[in-house]
C-alpha positions in Angstrom: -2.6 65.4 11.0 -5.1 66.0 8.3 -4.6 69.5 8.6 -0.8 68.9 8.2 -0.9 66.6 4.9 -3.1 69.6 3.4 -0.5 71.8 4.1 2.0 69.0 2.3 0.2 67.3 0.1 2.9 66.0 -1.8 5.1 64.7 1.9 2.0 63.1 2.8 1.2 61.4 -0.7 4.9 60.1 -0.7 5.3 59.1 2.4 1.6 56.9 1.9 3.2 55.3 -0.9 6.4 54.8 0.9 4.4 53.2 3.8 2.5 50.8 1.9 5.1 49.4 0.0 7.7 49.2 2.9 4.8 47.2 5.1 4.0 45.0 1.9 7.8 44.4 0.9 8.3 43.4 4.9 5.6 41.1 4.4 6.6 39.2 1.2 10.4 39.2 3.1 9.2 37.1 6.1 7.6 33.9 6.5 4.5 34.3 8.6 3.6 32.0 11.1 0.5 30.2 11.1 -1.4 28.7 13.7 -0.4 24.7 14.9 -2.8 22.4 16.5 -1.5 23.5 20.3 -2.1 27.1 19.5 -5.7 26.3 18.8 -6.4 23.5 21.3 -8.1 23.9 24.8 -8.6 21.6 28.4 -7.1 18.3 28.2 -6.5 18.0 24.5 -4.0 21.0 25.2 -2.2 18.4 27.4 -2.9 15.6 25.1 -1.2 17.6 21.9 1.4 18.7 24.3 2.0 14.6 25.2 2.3 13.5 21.5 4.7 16.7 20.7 7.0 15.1 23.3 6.7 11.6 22.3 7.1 12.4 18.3 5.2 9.2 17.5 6.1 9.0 13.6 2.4 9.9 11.7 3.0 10.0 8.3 0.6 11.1 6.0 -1.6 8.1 4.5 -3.7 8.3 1.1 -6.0 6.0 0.0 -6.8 5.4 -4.0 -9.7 4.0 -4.7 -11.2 1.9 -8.0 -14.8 1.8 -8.2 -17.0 1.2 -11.3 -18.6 4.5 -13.6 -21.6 2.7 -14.1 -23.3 -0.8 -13.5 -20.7 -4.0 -11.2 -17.4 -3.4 -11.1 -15.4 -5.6 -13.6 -12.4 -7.7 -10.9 -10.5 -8.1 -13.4 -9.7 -4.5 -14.7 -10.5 -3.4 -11.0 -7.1 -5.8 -9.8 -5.2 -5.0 -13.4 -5.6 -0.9 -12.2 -4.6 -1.3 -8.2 -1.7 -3.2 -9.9 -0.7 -0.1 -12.1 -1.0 2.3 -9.3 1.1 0.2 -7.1 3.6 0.4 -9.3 3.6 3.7 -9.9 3.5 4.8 -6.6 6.5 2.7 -5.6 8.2 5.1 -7.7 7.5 8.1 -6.7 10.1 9.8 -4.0 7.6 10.6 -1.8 6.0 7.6 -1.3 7.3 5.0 1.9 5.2 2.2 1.2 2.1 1.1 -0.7 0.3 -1.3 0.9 -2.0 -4.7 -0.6 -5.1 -3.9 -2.1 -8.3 -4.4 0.0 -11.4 -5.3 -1.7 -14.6 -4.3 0.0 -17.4 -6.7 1.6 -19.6 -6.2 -1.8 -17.2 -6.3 -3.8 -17.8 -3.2 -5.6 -14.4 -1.1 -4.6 -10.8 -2.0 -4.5 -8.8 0.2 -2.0 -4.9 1.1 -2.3 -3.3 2.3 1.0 -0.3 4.4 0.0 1.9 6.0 3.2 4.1 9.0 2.1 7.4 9.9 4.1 7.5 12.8 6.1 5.4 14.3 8.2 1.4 15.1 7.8 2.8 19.2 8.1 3.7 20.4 4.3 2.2 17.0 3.0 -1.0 19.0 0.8 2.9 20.4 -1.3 3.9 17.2 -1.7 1.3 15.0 -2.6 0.7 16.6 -6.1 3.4 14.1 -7.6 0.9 11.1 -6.3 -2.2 12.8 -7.8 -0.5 12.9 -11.3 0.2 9.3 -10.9 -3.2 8.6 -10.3 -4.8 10.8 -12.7 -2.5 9.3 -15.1 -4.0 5.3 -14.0 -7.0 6.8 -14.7 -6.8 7.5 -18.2 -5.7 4.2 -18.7 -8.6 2.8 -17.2 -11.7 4.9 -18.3 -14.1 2.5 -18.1 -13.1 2.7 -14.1 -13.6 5.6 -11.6 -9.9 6.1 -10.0 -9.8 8.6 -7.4 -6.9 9.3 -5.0 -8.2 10.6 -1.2 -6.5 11.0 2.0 -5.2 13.4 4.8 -2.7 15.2 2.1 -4.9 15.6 -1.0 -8.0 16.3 1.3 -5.9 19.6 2.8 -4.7 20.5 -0.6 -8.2 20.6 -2.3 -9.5 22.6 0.7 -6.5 25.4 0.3 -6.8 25.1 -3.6 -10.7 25.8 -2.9 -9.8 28.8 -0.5 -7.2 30.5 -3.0 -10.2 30.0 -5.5 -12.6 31.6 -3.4 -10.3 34.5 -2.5 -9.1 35.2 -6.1 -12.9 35.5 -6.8 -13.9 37.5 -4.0 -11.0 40.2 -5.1 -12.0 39.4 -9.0 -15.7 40.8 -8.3 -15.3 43.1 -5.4 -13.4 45.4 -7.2 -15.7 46.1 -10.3 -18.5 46.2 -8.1 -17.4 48.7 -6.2 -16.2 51.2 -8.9 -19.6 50.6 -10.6 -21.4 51.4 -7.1 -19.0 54.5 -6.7 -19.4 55.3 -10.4 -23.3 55.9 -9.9 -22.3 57.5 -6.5 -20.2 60.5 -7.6 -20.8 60.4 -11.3 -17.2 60.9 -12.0 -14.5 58.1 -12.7 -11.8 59.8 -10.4 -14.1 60.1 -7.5 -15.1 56.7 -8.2 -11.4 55.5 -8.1 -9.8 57.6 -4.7 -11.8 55.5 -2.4 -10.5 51.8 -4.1 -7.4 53.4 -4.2 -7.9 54.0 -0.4 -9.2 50.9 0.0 -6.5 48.6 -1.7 -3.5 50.1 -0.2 -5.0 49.8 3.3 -5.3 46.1 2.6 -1.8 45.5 0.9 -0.4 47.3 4.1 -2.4 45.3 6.6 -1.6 41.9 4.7 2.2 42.9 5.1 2.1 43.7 8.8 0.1 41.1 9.2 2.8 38.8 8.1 5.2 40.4 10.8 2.7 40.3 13.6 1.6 36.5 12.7 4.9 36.3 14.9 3.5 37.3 18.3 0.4 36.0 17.2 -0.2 33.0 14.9 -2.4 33.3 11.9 -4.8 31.5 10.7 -6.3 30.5 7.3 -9.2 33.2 7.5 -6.8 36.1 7.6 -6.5 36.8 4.4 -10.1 36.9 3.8 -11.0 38.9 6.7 -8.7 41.4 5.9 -10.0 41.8 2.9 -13.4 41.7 3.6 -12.7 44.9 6.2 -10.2 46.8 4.5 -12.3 47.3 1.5 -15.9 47.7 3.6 -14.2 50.7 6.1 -12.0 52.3 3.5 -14.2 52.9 0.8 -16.8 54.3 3.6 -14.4 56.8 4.9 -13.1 57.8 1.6 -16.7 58.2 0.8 -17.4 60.5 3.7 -15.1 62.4 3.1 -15.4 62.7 -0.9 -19.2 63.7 -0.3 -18.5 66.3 2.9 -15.9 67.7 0.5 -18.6 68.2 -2.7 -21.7 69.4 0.0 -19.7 72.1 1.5 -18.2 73.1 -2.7 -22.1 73.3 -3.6 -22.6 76.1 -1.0 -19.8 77.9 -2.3 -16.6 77.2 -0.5 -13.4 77.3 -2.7 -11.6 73.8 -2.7 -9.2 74.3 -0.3 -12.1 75.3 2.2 -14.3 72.5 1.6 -11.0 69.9 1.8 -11.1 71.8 5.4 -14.3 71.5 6.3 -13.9 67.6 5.0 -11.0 66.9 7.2 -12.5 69.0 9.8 -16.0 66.7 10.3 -15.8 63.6 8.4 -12.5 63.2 9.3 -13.5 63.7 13.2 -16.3 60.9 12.3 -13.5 58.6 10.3 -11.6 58.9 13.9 -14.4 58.0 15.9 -15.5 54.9 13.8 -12.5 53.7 13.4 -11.5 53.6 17.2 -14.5 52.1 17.7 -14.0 49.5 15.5 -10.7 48.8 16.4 -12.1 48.6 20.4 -14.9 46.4 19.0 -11.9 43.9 17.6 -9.9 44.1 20.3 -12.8 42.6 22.5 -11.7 39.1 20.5 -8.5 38.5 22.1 -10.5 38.2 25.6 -11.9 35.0 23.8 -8.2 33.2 24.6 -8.4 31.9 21.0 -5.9 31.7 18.4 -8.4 31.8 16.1 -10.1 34.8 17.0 -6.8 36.6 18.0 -6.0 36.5 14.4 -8.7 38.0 13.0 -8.9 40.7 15.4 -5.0 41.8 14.5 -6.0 41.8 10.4 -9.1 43.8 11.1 -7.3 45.7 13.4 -4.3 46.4 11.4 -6.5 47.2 8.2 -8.9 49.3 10.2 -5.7 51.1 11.4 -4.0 51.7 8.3 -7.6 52.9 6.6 -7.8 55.4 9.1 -4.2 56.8 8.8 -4.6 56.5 4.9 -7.9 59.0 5.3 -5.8 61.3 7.7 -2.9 61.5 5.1 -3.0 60.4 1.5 -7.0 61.2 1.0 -7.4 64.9 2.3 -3.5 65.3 0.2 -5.3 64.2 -2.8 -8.4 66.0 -2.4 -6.1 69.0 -2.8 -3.7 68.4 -5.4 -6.7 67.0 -7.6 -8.8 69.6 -7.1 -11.5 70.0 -10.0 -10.4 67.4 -11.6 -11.6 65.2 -9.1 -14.9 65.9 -10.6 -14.0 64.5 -13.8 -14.1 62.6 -16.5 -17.9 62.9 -15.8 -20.7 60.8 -17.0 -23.7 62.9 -18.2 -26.5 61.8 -16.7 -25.1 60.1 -13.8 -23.2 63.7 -12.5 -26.8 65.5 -13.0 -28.2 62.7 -10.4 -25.3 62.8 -8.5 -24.5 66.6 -7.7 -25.7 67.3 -3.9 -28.0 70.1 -3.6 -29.8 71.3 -0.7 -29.6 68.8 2.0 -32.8 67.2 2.5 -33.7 68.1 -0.9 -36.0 65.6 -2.6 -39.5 63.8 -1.1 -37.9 60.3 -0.7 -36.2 60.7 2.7 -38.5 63.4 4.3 -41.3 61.1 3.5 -39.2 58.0 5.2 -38.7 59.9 8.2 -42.3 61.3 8.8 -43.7 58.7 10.3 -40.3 58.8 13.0 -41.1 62.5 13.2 -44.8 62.6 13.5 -45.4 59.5 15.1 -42.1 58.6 17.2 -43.4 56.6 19.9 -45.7 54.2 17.5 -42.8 53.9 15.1 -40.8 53.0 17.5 -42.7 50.0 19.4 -43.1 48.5 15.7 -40.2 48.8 14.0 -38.0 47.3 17.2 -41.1 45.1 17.1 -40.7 43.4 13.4 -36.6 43.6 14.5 -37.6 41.5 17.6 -39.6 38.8 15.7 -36.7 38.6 12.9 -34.6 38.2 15.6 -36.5 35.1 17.6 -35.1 32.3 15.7 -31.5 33.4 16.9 -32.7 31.7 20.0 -32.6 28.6 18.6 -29.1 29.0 17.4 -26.9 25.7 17.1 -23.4 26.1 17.0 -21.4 23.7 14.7 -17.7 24.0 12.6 -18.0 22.9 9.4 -16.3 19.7 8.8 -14.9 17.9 5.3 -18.7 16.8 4.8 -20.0 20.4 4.1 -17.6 20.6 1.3 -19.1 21.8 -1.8 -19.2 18.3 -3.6 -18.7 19.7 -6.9 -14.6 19.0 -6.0 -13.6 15.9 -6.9 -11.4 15.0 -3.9 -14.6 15.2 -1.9 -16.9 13.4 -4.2 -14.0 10.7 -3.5 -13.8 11.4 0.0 -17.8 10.4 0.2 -17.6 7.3 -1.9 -14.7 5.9 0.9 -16.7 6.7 3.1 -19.6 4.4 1.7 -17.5 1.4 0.8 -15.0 1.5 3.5 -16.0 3.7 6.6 -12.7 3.1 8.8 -10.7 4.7 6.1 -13.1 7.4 5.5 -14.2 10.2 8.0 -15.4 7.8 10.6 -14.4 9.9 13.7 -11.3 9.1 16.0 -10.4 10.2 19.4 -7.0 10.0 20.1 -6.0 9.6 24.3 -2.5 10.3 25.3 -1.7 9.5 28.3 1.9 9.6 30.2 2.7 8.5 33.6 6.2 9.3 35.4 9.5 7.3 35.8 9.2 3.9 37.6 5.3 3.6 37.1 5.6 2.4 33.5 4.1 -1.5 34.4 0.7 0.1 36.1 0.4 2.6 33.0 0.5 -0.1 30.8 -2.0 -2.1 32.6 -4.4 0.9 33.0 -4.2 1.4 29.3 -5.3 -2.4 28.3 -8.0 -1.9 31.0 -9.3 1.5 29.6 -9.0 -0.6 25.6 -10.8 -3.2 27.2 -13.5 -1.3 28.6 -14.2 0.9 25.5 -14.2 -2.3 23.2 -17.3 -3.2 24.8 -19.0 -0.3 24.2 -21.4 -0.5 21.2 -20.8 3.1 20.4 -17.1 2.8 19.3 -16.4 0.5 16.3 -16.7 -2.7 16.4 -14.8 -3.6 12.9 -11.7 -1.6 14.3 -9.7 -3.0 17.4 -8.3 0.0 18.9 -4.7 1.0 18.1 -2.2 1.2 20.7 1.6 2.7 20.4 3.5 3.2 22.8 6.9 4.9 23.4 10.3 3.3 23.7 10.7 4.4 27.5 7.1 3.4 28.3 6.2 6.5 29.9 4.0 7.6 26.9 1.0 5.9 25.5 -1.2 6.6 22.4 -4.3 4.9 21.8 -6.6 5.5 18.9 -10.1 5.1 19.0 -12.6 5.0 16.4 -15.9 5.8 16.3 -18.8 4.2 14.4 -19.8 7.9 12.9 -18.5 11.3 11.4 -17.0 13.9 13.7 -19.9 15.4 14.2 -22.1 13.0 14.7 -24.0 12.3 18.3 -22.0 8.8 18.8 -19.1 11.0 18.7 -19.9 13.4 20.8 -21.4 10.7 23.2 -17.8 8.5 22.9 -15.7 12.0 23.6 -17.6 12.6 27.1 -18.0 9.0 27.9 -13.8 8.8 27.6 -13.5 12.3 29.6 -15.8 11.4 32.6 -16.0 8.0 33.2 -13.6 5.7 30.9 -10.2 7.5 31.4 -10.5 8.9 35.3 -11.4 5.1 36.2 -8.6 3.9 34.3 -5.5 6.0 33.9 -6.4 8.5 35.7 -6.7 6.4 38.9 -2.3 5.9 38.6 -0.8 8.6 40.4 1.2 10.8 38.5 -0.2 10.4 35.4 -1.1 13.0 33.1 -3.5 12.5 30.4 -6.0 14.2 27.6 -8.3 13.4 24.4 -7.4 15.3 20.9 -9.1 14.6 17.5 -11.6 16.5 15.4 -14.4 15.9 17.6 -12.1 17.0 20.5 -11.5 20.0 19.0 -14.8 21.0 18.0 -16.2 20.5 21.1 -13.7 22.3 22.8 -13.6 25.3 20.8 -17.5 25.9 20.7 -17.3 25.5 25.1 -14.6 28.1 24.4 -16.9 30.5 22.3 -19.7 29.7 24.7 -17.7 31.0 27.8 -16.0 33.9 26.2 -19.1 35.4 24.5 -20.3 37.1 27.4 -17.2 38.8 28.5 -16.6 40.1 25.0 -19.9 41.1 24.6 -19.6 42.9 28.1 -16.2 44.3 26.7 -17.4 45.5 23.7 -20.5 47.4 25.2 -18.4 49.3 27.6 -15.9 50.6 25.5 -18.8 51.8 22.5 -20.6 53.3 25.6 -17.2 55.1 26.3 -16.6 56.2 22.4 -19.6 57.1 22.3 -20.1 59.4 25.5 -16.6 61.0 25.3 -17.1 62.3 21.6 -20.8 63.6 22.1 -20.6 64.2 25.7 -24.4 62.3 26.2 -25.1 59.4 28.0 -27.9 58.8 26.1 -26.7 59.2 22.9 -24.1 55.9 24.1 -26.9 53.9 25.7 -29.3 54.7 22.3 -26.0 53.4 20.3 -25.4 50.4 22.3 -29.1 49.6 21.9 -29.5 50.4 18.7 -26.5 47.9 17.5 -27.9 45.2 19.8 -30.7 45.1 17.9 -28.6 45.1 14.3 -26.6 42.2 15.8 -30.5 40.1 17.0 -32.4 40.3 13.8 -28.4 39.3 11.8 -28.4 36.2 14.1 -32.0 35.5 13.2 -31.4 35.9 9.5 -28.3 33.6 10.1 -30.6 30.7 11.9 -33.4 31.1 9.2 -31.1 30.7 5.8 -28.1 28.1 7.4 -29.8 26.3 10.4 -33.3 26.1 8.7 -32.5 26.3 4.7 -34.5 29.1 4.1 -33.2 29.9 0.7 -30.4 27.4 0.6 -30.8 26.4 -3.0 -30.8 29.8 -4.0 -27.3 30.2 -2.3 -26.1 27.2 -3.5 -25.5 25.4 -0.4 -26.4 22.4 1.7 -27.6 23.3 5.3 -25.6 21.2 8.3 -27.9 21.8 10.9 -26.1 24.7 12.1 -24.1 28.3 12.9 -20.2 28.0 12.2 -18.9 27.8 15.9 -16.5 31.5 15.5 -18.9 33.2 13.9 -21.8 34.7 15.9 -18.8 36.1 18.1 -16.9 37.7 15.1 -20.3 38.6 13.7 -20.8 40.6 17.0 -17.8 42.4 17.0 -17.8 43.2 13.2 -21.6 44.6 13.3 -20.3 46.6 16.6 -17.9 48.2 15.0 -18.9 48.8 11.5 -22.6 50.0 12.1 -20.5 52.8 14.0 -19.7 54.4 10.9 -23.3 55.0 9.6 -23.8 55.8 13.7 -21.3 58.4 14.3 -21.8 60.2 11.0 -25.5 60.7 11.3 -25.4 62.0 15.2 -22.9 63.8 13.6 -24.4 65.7 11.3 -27.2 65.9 13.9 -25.3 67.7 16.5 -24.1 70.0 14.0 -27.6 71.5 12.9 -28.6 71.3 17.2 -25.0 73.4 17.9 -26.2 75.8 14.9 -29.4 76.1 16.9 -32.3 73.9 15.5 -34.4 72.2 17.3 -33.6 68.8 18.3 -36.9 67.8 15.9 -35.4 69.7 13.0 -32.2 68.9 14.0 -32.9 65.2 13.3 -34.7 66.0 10.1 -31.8 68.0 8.9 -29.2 65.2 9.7 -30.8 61.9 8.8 -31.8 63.6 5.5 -28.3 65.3 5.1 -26.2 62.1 5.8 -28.9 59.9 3.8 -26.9 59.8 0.4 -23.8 58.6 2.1 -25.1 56.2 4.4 -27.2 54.5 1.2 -24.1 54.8 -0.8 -21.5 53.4 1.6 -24.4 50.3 2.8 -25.0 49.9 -1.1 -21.0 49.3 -1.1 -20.5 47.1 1.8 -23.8 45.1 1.0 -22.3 44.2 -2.3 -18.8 43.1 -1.3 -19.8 41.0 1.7 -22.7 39.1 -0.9 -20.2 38.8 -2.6 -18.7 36.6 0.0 -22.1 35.2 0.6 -21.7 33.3 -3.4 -18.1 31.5 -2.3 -18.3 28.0 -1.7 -17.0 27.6 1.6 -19.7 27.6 4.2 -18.2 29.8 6.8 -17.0 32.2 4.5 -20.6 32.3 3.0 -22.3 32.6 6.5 -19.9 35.3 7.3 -20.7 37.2 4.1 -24.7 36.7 4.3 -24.9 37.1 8.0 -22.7 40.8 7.6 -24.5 41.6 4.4 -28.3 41.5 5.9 -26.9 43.1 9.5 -25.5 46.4 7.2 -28.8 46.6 4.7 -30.9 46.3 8.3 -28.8 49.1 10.2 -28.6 51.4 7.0 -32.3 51.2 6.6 -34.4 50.4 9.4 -32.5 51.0 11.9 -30.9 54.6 10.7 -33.7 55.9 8.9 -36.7 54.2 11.1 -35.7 53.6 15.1 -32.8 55.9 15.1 -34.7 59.3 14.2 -38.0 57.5 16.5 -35.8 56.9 19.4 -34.3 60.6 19.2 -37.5 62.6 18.2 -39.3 60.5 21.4 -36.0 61.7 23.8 -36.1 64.9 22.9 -33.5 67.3 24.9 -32.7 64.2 26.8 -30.8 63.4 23.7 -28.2 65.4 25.5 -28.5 64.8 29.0 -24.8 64.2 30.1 -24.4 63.9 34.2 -23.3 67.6 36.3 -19.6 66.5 37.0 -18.9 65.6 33.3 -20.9 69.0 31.8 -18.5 71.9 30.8 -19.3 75.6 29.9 -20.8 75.3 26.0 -18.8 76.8 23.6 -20.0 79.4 20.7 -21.1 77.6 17.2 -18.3 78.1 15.1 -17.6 76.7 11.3 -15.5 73.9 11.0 -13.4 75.4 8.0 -9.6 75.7 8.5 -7.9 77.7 5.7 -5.2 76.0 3.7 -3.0 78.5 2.0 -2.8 78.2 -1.9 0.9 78.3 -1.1 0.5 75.0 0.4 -0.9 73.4 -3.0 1.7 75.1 -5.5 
């Protein structure tokens, strides 16, 4: 293929161009589907969501404004004079059903507004702006008084307004950063530019397939991000491999169209590789049964895709029709630094890799050593999804959010589980009963609420029940947790579950939680299991070693350890959390050692495969397998540095956003690369091959074949091809 779009640069330009905006114009065309509660759910709250579906119990959305004091008592008067105004105003508004009395709290310090908008909760975060600007405008007109609207609604509209935020800023700063980073790599601003260009119109392709795809399989809020976060991480690499293979083999003297060749020829093999890899390293997600992780495996999959045919196409294309000017306009004294000379030229690598060289089995036992002790604390991981209370608090819906919860914790995040139960034709009188019994039961239990009699609806056939129980604690708290198993194994199975023909489950966030972290628990180990296989397949059908694929799986493993320790250290323990910015909840976001895994798989594949790469390619000249090691670690140093120095910056860039997944997922990926471009590729890598020796390249009899003579990589393009 690569050898085709040289010969056509032009076809292969156009028909890039033609690609991405064809996939990004079918994107914007369709509405893509995103994930529902159901798609998410697992166990019995599967069965539970799949009861209230049939049921349609009307649940409207329900906000809450509050009127508090700024400073000192709050003044009754004004307080009852404001919940007066917004009354009124609310009754007004079209999407407003019914506004309810004003509740003052015990103290006395807080007035509370109950407003219930029509509709349903889905869409309600677009239609709740209307009620904000009514409060917002009560507020003015009471400014010695803190009037703050919160509720199911405005809660999910801040959190998406805070997402768009983080996204817009994460494409804001990942873009300058990287031409800056490139600019010092290549010393030219055209070089600098092909791999963003690379980059970008990988992701604009992926986001539009993604679109059409969210329709086989839902997607979820963390698409967009991820795809991001990918797309520009493995295409700037490979454009960079490429760029740099391209300028090493012009140095020794090749003419343009030769070294584009030779580019194609090995990096592009490498760009192949990796990006199989990765893509089998995604794929392992969809074992996990999880809408959520299905998701982000088809956006990484789809960018990684798209990167690949991008560098197979439009790069090697523009390599040629650019030709010298690639190189240009150049900046002085970053082009002298930058031009490639002799590889291994220069004392800082050799001198790195000495100790590997000279020394390989002591280097070894304490480099995987200090990775084994950075990796300890991942032992003590705690897996936990961060809920409305992790929040940055600088947001004003969630500063309102934890002053409900202070003066009136029913309307606040108290936790709720929510049973459904239904029972079949005829057997409505002995449901009915089972459900007062199972109410009557839980009300004596000192772990649910005592202030809040539990809520009980019912359907008009009397097949269906819903009963809401509320829990004296947040989601996340132990009394939740406690309450959710206490219903599952004892309450319900000696209550409804006891009527035959009854079906039943618990759903709420507490449900959910726990259910999707038993998910993640259960599914690791196949993925993980997946995942190994497949790299040891890459890896041992493109460099025909066994070896080689167990070093790589090993290798990565201890990448992945010493990222999950990091992870434990900064978010579980707060090591560093005031210099992030954040405040830690105890624990690891419940998706993201999984995603981490498969991400750090596949991505530490690309420094991976290039380096054996280039270290095959000096053994198959005839070196040594010592020399052969020197000659590729210090060959493919430059790149390796300059595409980690890349991908560092973007996903820390990630780490500064204020939602805490995103920045766990951008810290956690951000150490793993700088550990496995470093220590791991210039330390254990060279150890672990310098102590094997020629069993670098044992493969087993049946798979050998005849060796085949050394021959250059270059394929001539004719100048024909470039007119």
């Amino acid at each position: 293929m690569a050898r085709w779009s040289g010969d056509h640069p032009w076809r292969a330009i156009v028909g890039w161009l033609l690609f991405v905006v064809v996939c990004a114009t079918a994107g914007g065309l369709v509405t893509g589907r995103q994930a529902e509660a159901i798609d998410q759910a697992t166990g019995d709250e599967k069965t539970a969501i799949s009861i209230l579906n049939e049921a349609n119990f009307p649940d409207p959305p329900k906000e809450s404004v509050l009127i508090t004091a700024r400073d000192g008592r709050l003044d009754t008067g004004r307080a009852t004079a404001a919940a007066k105004s917004i009354s009124d105003r609310m009754r007004k508004e079209s999407e407003v059903d019914s506004v309810g009395a004003p509740v003052t709290a015990k103290d006395r310090q807080a007035v509370l507004v109950p407003v219930v908008m029509k509709g349903e909760i889905k869409g309600a975060d677009k239609r709740v702006p209307s009620l904000l600007a009514a409060t917002d405008q009560v507020q003015r007109d009471f400014p010695e008084l803190r009037v703050e609207e919160v509720g199911s609604a405005s809660i999910k509209k801040a959190m998406s307004d805070l997402a768009m935020k983080d996204l817009t800023r994460a494409e804001l700063f990942s873009l300058p950063v990287t031409l800056i980073i490139l600019v010092f790599c290549f010393g030219s601003l055209i070089a600098a530019g092909v791999p963003v260009l690379l980059a970008m119109s990988s992701v604009g392709a992926a986001m539009g397939l993604s679109a059409l795809a969210s329709h086989l399989v839902p997607s979820t809020g963390t698409l967009s991000s991820m795809i991001l976060l990918i797309g520009m991480a493995v295409g700037v690499d490979y454009a960079l491999f490429y760029l740099r293979r391209d300028r090493e083999e012009r140095a020794k003297g090749l003419s343009h169209y030769d070294a584009v060749a030779v580019a194609a020829a090995t990096s592009g093999h490498t760009v192949v590789v990796s990006g199989i890899a990765v893509i089998v390293s995604m794929a392992g997600l969809f074992l996990a049964g999880s809408a959520t992780f299905s998701s982000m495996a088809i956006g990484s999959i789809l960018v990684v895709a798209c990167a690949v045919l991008g560098s197979l196409t439009v790069l090697p294309a523009l390599l040629i029709k650019l030709g010298d000017w690639v190189d240009r306009p150049r900046i002085p004294l970053l082009w002298r630094l930058s031009r490639p000379g002799k590889p291994g030229q220069g004392r800082f690598w050799p001198t790195v890799l000495r100790p590997s060289l000279q020394r390989p089995v002591r280097t070894l036992a304490v480099s995987v050593a200090a990775l084994g002790v950075l990796a300890l604390p991942a032992a003590d991981m705690y897996l936990k999804q961060p809920g409305q209370s992790d929040m940055p608090h600088s947001v004003p819906a969630f500063q309102a959010l934890d002053r409900l919860n202070k003066t009136f914790p029913a309307n606040g995040d108290a936790a709720t589980h929510l049973v459904a139960v239904r029972g079949k034709p005829g057997g409505e009188s002995r449901l009915k009963a089972a459900v007062a019994e199972l109410v009557r039961k839980a009300s004596a239990d000192k772990r649910f609420a005592q202030d809040v009699r539990p809520e009980v609806r019912s359907a008009k056939d009397g097949r269906i029940a819903l009963v809401s129980f509320v829990v004296s604690g947040r989601s996340d708290s132990p009394q939740a947790t406690e309450t959710l198993q206490l219903l599952r194994n004892e309450l319900l199975p000696a209550t409804v579950g006891s009527v035959s023909g009854v079906d039943y489950g618990v759903t709420g966030d507490t449900a959910g939680e726990v259910g999707f972290r038993d998910q993640v628990n259960g599914a690791l180990p196949l993925v993980i299991a997946f995942v190994l296989a497949f790299t040891f397949i890459v890896m041992l059908i493109s460099f025909r070693s066994v070896v080689i694929g167990l070093t790589t799986i090993a290798l990565n493993l201890l990448s992945v350890g010493a990222a999950y320790g990091v992870l434990v250290l900064v978010f579980q323990y707060g090591w560093g959390a005031s210099l992030l910015g954040f405040t830690p909840n105890g624990g690891v976001t419940t998706w993201l050692p999984m995603m981490l895994f498969v991400i750090l798989f596949g991505l530490s594949m690309d420094y991976h495969v290039f380096v054996v790469s280039r270290i095959k390619e000096a053994r198959d000249r005839g070196l040594s397998t010592r020399d052969a090691i020197a000659e590729g670690i210090t060959g493919s140093a430059g790149v390796v540095t300059s595409a980690a120095v890349v991908m560092v910056a973007v996903f820390a860039i990630f780490g500064t956003l204020s939602t805490l997944d995103l920045k766990q997922m951008g810290v956690g990926l951000a150490s793993a690369i700088l550990i496995d471009a470093t220590v791991i590729r210039a330390v254990v890598l060279p150890a672990a091959m310098t102590a094997l020796g020629e069993w670098n390249w044992w493969v087993p009899r049946p798979f050998r074949r005849e060796p085949r003579p050394a021959e250059s990589p270059t394929v001539r393009l004719t100048r024909a091809s470039v007119m």
